[in-house]
C-alpha positions in Angstrom: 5.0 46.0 -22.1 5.5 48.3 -24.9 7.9 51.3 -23.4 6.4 53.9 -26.3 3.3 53.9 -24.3 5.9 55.2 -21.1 7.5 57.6 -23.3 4.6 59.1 -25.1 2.8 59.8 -22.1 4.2 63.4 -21.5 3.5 66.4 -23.0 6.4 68.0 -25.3 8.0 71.7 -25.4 9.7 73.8 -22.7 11.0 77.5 -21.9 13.3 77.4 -18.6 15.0 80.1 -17.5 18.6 79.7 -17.1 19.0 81.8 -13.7 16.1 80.5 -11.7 17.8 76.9 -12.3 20.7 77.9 -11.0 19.2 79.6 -8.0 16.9 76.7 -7.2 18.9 73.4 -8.3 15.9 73.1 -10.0 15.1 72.8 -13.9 13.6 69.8 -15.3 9.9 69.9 -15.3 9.5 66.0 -16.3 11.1 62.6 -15.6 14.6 62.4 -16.4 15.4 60.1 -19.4 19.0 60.2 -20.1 22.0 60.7 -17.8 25.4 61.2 -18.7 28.8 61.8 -16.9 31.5 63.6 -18.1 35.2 61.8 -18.1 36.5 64.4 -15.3 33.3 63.1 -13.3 32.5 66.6 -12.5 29.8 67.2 -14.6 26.4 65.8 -15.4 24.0 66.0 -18.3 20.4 65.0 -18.4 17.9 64.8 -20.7 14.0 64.8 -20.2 10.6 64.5 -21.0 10.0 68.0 -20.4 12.0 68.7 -24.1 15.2 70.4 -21.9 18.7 68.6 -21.3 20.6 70.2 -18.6 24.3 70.1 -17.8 24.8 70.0 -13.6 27.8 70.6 -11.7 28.2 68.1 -9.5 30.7 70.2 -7.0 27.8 73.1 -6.6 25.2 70.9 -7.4 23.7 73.4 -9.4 22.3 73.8 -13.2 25.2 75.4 -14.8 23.1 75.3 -18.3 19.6 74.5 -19.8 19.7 73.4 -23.4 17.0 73.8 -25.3 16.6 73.3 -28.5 13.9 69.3 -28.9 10.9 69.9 -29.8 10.0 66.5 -27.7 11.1 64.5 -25.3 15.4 64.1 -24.6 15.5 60.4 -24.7 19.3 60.3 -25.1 22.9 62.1 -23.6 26.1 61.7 -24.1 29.6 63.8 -23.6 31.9 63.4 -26.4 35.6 63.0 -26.2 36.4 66.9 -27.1 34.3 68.1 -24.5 31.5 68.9 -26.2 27.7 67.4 -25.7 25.2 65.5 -28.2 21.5 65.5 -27.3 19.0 63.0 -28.8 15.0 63.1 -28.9 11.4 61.8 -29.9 11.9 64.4 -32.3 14.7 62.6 -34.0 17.1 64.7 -34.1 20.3 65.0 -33.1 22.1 68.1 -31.6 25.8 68.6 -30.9 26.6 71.3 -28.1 29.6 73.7 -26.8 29.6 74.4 -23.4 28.0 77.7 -22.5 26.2 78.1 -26.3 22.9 78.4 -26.5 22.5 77.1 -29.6 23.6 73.6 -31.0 26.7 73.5 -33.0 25.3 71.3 -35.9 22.3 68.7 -35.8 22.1 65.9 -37.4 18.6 64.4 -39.3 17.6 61.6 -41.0 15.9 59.3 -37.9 12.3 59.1 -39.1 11.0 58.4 -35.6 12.2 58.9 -31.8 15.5 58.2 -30.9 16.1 56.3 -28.0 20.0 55.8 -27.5 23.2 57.6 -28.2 26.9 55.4 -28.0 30.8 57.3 -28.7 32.8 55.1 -30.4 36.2 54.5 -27.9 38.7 56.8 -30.3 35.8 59.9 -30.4 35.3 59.8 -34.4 31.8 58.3 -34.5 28.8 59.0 -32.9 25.7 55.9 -33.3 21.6 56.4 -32.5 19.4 54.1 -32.0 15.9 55.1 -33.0 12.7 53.7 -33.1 12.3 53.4 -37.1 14.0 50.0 -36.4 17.3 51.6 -37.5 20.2 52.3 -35.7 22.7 55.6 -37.7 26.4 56.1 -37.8 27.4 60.1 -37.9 31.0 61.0 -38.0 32.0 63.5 -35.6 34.8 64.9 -38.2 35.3 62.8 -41.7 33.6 60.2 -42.9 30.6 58.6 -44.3 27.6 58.5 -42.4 25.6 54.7 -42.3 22.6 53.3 -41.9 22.3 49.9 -39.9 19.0 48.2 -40.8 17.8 44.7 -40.3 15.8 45.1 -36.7 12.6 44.0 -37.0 10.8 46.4 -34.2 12.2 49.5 -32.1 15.6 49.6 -31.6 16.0 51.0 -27.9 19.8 50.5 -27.4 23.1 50.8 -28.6 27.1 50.5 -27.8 30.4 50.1 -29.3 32.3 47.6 -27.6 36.0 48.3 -26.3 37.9 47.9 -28.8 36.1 49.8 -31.6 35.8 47.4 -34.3 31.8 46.5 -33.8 28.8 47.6 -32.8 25.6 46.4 -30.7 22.0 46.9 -30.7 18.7 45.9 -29.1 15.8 46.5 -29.9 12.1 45.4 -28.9 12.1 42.8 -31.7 14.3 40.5 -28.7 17.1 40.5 -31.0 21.1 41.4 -30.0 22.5 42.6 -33.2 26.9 43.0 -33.8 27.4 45.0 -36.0 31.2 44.7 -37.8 33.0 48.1 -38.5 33.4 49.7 -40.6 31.1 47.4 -42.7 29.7 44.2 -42.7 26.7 42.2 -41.8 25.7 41.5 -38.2 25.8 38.6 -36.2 22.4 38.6 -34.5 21.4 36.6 -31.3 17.6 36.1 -30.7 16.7 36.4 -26.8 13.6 35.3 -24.7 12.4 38.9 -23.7 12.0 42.2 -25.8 15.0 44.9 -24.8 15.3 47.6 -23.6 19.2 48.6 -22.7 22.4 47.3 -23.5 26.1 48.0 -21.3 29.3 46.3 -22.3 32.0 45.5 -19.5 35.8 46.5 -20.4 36.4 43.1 -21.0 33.6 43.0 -24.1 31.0 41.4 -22.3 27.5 42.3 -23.4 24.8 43.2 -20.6 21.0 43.9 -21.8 18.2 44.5 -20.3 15.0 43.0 -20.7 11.4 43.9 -20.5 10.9 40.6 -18.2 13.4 42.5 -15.7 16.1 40.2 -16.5 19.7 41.0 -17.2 21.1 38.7 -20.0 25.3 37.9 -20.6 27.1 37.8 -24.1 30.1 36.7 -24.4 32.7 38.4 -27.3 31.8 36.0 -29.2 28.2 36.7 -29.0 27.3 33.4 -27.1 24.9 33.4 -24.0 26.5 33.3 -20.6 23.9 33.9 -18.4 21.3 36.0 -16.6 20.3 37.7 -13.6 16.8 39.0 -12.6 17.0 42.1 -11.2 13.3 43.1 -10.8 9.8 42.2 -11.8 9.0 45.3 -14.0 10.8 46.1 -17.2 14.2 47.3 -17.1 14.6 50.7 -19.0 18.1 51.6 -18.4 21.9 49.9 -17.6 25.0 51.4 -17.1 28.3 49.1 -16.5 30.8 50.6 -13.7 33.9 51.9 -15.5 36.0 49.3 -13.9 33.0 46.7 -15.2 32.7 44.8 -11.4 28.6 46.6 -11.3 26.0 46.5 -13.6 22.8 49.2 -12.3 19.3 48.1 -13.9 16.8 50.3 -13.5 13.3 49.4 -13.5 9.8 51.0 -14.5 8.8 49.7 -10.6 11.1 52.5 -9.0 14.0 50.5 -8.3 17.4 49.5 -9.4 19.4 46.3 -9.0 23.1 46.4 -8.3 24.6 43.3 -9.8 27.9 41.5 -9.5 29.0 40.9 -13.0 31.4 38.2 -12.2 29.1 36.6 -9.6 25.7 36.8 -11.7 23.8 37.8 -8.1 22.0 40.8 -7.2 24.0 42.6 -4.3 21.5 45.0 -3.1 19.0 47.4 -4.4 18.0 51.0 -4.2 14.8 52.0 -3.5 11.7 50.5 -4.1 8.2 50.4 -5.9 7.2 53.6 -6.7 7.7 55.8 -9.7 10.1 54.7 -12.6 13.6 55.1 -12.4 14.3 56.3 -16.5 18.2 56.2 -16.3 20.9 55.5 -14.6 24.8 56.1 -14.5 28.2 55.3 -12.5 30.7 58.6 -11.4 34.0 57.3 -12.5 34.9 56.1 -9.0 33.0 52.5 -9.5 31.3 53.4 -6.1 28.8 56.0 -6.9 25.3 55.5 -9.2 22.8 58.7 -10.1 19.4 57.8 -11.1 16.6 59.9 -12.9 13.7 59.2 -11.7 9.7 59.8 -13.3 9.4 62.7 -10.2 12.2 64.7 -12.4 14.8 64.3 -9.6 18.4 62.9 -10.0 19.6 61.4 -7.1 22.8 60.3 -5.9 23.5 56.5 -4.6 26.4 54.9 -2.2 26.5 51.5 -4.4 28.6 49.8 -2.3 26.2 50.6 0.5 22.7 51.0 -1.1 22.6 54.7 1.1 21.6 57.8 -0.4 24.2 60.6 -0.3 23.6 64.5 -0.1 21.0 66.5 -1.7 18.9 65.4 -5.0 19.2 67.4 -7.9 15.9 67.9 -8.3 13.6 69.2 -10.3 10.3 69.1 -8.6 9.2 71.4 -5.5 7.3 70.2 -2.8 3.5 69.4 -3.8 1.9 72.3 -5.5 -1.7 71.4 -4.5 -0.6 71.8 -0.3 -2.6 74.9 -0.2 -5.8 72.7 -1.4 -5.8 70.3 0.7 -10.0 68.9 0.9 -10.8 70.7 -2.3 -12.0 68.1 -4.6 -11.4 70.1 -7.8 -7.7 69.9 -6.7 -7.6 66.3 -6.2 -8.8 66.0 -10.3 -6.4 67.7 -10.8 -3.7 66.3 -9.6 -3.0 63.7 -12.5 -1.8 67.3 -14.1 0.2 68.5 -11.8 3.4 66.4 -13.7 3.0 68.4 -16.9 1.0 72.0 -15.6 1.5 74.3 -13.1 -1.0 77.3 -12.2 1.0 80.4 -11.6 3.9 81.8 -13.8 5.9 81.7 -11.0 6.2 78.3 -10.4 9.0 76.2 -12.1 8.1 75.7 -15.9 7.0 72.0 -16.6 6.2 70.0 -19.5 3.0 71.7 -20.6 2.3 74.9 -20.7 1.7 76.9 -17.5 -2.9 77.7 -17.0 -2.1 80.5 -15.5 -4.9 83.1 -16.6 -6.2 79.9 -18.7 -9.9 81.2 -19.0 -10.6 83.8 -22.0 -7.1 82.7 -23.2 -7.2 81.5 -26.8 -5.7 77.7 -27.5 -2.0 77.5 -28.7 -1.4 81.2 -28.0 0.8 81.6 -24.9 3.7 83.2 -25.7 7.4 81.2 -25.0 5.6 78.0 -25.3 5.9 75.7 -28.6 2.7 74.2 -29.4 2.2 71.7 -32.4 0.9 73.4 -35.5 -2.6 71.2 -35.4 -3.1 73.3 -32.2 -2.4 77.0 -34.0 -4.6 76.4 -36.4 -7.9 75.7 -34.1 -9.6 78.6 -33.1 -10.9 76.8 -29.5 -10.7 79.3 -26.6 -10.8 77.8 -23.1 -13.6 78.4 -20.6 -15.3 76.3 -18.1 -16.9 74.7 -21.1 -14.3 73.9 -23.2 -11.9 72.7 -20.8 -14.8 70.5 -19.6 -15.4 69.3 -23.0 -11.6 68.8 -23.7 -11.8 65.8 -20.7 -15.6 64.5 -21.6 -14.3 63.2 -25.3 -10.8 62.9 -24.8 -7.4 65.3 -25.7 -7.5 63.2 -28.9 -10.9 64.1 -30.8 -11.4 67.4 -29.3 -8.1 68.4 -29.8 -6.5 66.2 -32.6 -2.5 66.9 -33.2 -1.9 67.2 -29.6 1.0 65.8 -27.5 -1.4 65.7 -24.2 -2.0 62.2 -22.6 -5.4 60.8 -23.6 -7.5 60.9 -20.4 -11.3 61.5 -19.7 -13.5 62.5 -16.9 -16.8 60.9 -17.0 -18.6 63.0 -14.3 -20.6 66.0 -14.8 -19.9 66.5 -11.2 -16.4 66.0 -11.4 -15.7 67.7 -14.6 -17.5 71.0 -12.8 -15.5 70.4 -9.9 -12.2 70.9 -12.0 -13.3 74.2 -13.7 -14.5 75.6 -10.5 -11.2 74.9 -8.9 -9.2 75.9 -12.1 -11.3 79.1 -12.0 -10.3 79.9 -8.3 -6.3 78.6 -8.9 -5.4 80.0 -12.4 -6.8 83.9 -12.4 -4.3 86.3 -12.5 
């Protein structure tokens, strides 16, 4: 199962307003892709599809800032020893934050396709990506050279330093564990039974990744295989390691996550169930407590040594938006857009744009919103026929350069149904 087909499935580019996150714990508009934890434990930072990261205090549970600054999808987080933040995205880039500015301290380029993973070496100095042009990227966070580790063979979608700081590891979809030798050196690469997706090392050096057969494979230090577990039957897209290293979480594209005993190799319990994915995954710094992002754009808060939820979700998604249509069938087309669009400005902003006052309203020319320049440059302005067009040939050919989910309706009837209702639930 090829995870770019997950991750290219939302729309790009988002405003959020910094207040109304606050006031609602609410901000991100998408699934949640990254998670972090600051070394206090008192903070989190999340990354999304809806282009937005988000730093959270976990004592208010509140959104204490939105950063914006990806023009796609936040695919990566990570706190850095000095405090600071680095955010990673489909738009491979990489941006280093202060708390409470606005704008990124310095970004670094050269990725030539989506990131997918961000690792701090142990002493702070180095940051490393992982990206999807099969390469992963070493960036010093003060002095130094900056490398380039090639020799994957498809997407690399993970990457870690281990404890000690004197090598690095990878994996990537090409089923291939690579150790990379610091400061230089080629790697000693192990060739698995599964593409992967995720990779957590234990204090002790021992390498967890996960698999896209929903099974966690063991490495010892000296990169021999010493085991597996299968968490799930759905890919696992995320691992995080307890800090003490006892509990490995694996989140899956089914909805749940396995809770594994390292040292016994057996699943002890998991949270949740099928249902929407679960995106990312992380331990507080007391071993006992996992957060998970899920695809609904929540971040919830998990008892692992009980499996319970605890408290309130940090969420990101009000209750259904279509309540107030309940038997109109316009609105049930619609619902496959409800993840991406809302229809009044005053809803919570979401991955798309908002269709508020859509009809008469020219393509690309909301203000606030980023919109690709393929889409500037057309000179299509929705009505009732051009939306219906839009979903009769496909997002693709009638409006190529788009970040919108391919996705046709092949009814007349149906496609009417949808502008009717879009005419009633979007005018100002």
């Amino acid at each position: 199962m090829n995870l770019r087909l997950y991750l290219c499935a939302i729309a790009a580019a988002l405003s959020l307003d910094v207040e109304a996150a606050w006031a609602q714990l609410s901000g991100h508009g998408g699934p949640v892709r990254a998670l972090a934890i600051s070394a206090d434990g008192k903070s989190v930072l999340s990354g999304s599809f809806d282009t937005s990261a988000i730093r959270w205090s976990l004592a208010t549970d509140s959104a204490e800032q939105v950063l914006r600054f990806h023009s796609d999808a936040v695919n990566a987080a990570v706190f850095l020893r000095d405090g600071r933040m680095a955010t990673a995205g489909a738009d491979a880039r990489i941006a280093i934050w202060t708390a409470g500015r606005q704008q990124p301290d310095e970004v670094f380029e050269g990725h030539r396709a989506p990131i997918s993973g961000l690792a701090v070496s142990p002493d702070g100095s180095m940051l490393a990506s992982a990206s999807w042009d099969r390469s992963v990227r070493l960036w010093p966070l003060g002095s130094g050279a900056k490398r380039v580790l090639e020799g994957h063979l498809q997407n690399v979608n993970g990457v870690a330093f281990m404890p000690d700081g004197k090598s690095l590891v990878s994996v990537g979809y090409d089923l291939a564990v690579s150790i990379w030798p610091l400061p230089d050196g080629p790697p000693d690469v192990i060739t698995l039974t599964s593409p992967l997706n995720a990779v957590a090392i234990a204090p002790d050096g021992e390498i967890a990744a996960g698999g896209a057969d929903g099974k966690v494979r063991f490495l010892t230090v000296g990169a021999k295989e010493a085991g597996e577990v299968q968490a799930g039957p759905t890919p696992i897209v995320a691992l995080a390691m307890s800090r003490d290293g006892t509990l490995i979480a694996a989140a899956g594209i089914g909805g749940a996550v396995a809770l594994i005993d390292r040292k016994a190799r057996s699943v002890l319990r998991t949270l949740g169930g099928p249902g929407l994915p679960v995106w990312s995954v992380a331990f507080l710094p007391d071993n006992a407590t996992v957060l998970t992002g899920g695809a609904d754009g929540a971040i919830r808060r998990w008892n692992a040594l009980t499996g319970d939820p605890i408290g309130s979700s940090l969420s990101g998604t009000p209750a259904d938006p279509l309540a107030a249509f309940v038997g109109d069938h316009g609105a049930e087309i619609f619902r496959a857009c409800v993840a991406c669009h809302t229809l009044s400005e005053k809803d919570n902003a979401r991955a798309g744009p908002t269709l508020a006052g859509l009809f008469g309203r020219r393509i690309a020319s909301l203000p606030g919103y980023r919109f690709s320049d393929a889409l500037k440059s057309m000179s299509i302005v929705w009505t009732p026929e051009t939306v219906a067009k839009l979903f009769e040939v496909g997002p693709n050919a009638y409006t190529p350069g788009t970040k919108m989910p391919e996705q046709r309706i092949g009814s007349p009837e149906d496609r009417k149904a949808l502008t009717d209702f879009l005419a009633r639930a979007t005018a100002k």
